[in-house]
C-alpha positions as CSV (number, residue, x, y, z in Angstrom):
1,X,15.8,0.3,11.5
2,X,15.0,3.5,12.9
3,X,14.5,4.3,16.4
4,X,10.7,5.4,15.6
5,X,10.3,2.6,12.8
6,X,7.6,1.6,15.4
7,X,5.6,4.4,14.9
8,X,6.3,5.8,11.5
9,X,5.1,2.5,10.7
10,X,1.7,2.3,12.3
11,X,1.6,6.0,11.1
12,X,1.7,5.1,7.6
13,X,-0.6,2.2,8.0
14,X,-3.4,4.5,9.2
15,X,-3.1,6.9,6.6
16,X,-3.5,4.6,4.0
17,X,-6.0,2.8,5.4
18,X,-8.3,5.3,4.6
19,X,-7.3,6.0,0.9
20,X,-4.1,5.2,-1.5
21,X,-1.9,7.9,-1.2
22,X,1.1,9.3,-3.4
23,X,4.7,10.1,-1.8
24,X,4.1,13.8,-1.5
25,X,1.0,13.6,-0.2
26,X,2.0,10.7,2.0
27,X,4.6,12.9,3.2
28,X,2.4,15.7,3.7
29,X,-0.1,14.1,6.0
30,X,2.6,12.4,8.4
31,X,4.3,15.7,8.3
32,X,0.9,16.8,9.9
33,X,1.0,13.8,12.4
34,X,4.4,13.4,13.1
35,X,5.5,17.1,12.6
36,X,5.8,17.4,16.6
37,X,8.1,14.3,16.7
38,X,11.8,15.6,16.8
39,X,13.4,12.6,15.8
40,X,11.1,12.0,12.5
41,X,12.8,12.7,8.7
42,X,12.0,12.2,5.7
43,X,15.0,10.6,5.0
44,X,13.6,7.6,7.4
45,X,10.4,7.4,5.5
46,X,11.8,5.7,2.2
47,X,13.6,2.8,4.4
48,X,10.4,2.5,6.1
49,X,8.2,2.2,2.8
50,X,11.0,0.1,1.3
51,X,10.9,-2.3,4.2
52,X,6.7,-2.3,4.5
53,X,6.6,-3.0,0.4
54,X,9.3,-6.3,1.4
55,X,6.8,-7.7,4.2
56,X,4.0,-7.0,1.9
57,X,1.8,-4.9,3.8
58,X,2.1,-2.2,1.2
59,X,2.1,-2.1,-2.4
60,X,2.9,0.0,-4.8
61,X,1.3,1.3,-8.2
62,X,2.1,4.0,-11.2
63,X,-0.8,5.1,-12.6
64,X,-0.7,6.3,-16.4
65,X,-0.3,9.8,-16.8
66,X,-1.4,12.0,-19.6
67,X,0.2,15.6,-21.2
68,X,3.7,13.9,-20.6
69,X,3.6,14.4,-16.9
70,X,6.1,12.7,-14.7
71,X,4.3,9.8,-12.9
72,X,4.3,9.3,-9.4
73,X,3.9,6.2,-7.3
74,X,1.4,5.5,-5.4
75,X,1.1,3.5,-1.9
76,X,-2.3,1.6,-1.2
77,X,-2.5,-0.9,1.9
78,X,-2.7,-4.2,1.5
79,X,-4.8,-7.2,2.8
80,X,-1.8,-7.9,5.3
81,X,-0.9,-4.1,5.9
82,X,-4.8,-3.8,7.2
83,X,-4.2,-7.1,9.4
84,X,-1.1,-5.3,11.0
85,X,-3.1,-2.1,11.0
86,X,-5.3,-3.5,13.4
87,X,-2.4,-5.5,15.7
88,X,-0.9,-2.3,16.0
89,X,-3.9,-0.8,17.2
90,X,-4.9,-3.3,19.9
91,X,-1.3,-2.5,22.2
92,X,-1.8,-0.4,24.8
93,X,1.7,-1.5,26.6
94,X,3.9,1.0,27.6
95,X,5.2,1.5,24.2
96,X,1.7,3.0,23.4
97,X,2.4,5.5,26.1
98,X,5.7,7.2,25.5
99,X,5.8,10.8,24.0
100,X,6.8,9.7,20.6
101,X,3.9,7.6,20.3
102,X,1.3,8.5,22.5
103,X,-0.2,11.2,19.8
104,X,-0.3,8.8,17.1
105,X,-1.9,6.1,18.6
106,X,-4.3,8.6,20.0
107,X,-4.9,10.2,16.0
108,X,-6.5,6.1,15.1
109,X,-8.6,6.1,18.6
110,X,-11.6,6.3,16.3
111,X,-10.7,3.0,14.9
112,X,-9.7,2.1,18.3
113,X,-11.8,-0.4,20.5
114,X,-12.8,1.6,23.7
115,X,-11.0,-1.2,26.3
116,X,-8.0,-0.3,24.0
117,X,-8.4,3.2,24.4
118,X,-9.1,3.2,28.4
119,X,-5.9,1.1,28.7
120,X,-3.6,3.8,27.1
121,X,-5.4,6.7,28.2
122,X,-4.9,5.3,31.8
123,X,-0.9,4.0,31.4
124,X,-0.4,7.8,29.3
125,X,-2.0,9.5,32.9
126,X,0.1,7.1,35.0
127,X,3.3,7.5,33.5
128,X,2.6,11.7,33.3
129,X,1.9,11.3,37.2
130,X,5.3,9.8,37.9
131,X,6.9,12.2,35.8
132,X,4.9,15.2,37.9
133,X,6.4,13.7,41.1
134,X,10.2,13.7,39.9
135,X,9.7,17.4,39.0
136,X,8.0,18.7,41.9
137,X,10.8,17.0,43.8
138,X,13.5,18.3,41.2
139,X,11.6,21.7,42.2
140,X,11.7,21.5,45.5
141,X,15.5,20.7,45.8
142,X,16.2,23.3,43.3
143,X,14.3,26.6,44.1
144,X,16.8,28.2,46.5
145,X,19.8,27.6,44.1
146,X,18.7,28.0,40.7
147,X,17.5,32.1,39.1
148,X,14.2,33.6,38.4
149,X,14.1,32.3,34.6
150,X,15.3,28.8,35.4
151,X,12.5,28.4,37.9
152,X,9.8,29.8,35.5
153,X,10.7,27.3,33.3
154,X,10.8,24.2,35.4
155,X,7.1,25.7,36.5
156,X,6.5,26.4,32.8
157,X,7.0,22.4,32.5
158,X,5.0,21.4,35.8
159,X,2.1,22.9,34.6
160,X,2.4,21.7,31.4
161,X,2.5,18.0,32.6
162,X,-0.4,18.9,34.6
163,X,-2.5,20.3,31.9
164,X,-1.9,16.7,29.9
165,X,-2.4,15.0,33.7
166,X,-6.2,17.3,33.9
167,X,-6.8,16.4,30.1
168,X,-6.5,12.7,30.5
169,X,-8.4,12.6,33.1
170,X,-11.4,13.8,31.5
171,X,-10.9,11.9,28.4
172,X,-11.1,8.9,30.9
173,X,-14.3,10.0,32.9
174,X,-15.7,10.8,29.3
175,X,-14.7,6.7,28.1
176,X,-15.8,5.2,31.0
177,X,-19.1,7.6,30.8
178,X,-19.6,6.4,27.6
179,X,-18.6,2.0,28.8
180,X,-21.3,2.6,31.2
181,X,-24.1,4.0,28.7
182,X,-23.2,0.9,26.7
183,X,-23.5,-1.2,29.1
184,X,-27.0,0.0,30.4
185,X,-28.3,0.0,27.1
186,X,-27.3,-3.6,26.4
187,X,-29.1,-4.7,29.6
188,X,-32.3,-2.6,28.3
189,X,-32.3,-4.4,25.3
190,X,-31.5,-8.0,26.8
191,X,-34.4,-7.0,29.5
192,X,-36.5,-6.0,26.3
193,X,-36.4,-9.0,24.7
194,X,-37.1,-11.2,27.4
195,X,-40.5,-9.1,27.9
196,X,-39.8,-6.9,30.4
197,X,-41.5,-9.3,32.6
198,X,-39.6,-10.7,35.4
199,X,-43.0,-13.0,36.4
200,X,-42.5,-14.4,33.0
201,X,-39.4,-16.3,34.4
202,X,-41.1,-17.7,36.6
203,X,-44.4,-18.9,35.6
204,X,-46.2,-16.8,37.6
């Protein structure tokens, strides 16, 4: 399999979760989703398809076509592609974290439980944070021996990392904003329907 099966996988999943979808236009969203992905091909989506329609968690369908048109298959999910659909989703190991996988997970946060989300959101930030202190080091060692345009773009990548570092961050304040909201407004309720009357606990 290829080295991003992983991802092309749970890639496909999503889109079809939301709708059957033909090879061209399955090609055209992941394009869109993957595009930034150097290692993904479309040569490596047809093994991919080939191997989800063996496990069964695709199938595939050729609609009738009128005016002599050529027809075209089309991909829908099925009940055991939505089961793995929502496996994949709940990681949030370190394979949820890399580069090549981070954005996609990140595309289905919607569908996403929040813990889920907090978990990758907070390994993505930790892994960028090591990453920042091996290039500030690199930097440091560097500086007197390298030229102008080979320092601007280790700094170019520094403050690139930190952008992502600054962004997570916020995402995180934002989910954890949001957990606490939640979790007020379940104790308002729970207060709610026991009266609102602490005296009433006790018979007073």
């Amino acid at each position: 399999m290829p080295r991003n099966s992983g991802v092309l996988e749970l890639a496909v999943l999503g889109l079809l979760h939301d709708s059957p979808l033909h090879g061209y236009e399955l090609r055209k969203r992941l394009n869109a989703l993957l595009g930034s992905l150097r290692a993904f091909s479309y040569g490596s989506l047809y093994p991919c398809l080939k191997d989800m329609l063996a496990r069964g968690l695709i199938a595939q369908e050729t609609p009738a076509q009128s005016g002599g048109q050529r027809s075209r298959i089309v991909y829908r999910l099925t009940a055991e592609g939505k089961e793995r659909f929502q496996d994949m989703l709940s990681e949030a190991g370190p394979s949820s974290w890399e580069d090549e996988t981070f954005g996609v997970h990140f595309a289905f946060f919607g569908r996403t439980d929040a813990e889920v989300r907090l978990r990758i959101l907070e390994g993505r930030r930790s892994r960028l944070e090591e990453r920042l202190d091996g290039v500030r080091a690199a930097l440091a060692r560097t500086r007197e021996r390298v030229d102008g345009y080979t320092l601007e773009l280790q700094r170019h990548g520094l403050e690139s990392v930190e952008r992502e570092v600054r962004w997570l961050s916020e995402l995180i304040d934002s989910e954890r904003g949001a957990e606490r909201h939640h979790q007020h407004m379940n104790g308002s309720t729970t207060t709610s329907e026991g009266g609102g009357d602490p005296s009433a606990t006790t018979g007073r």
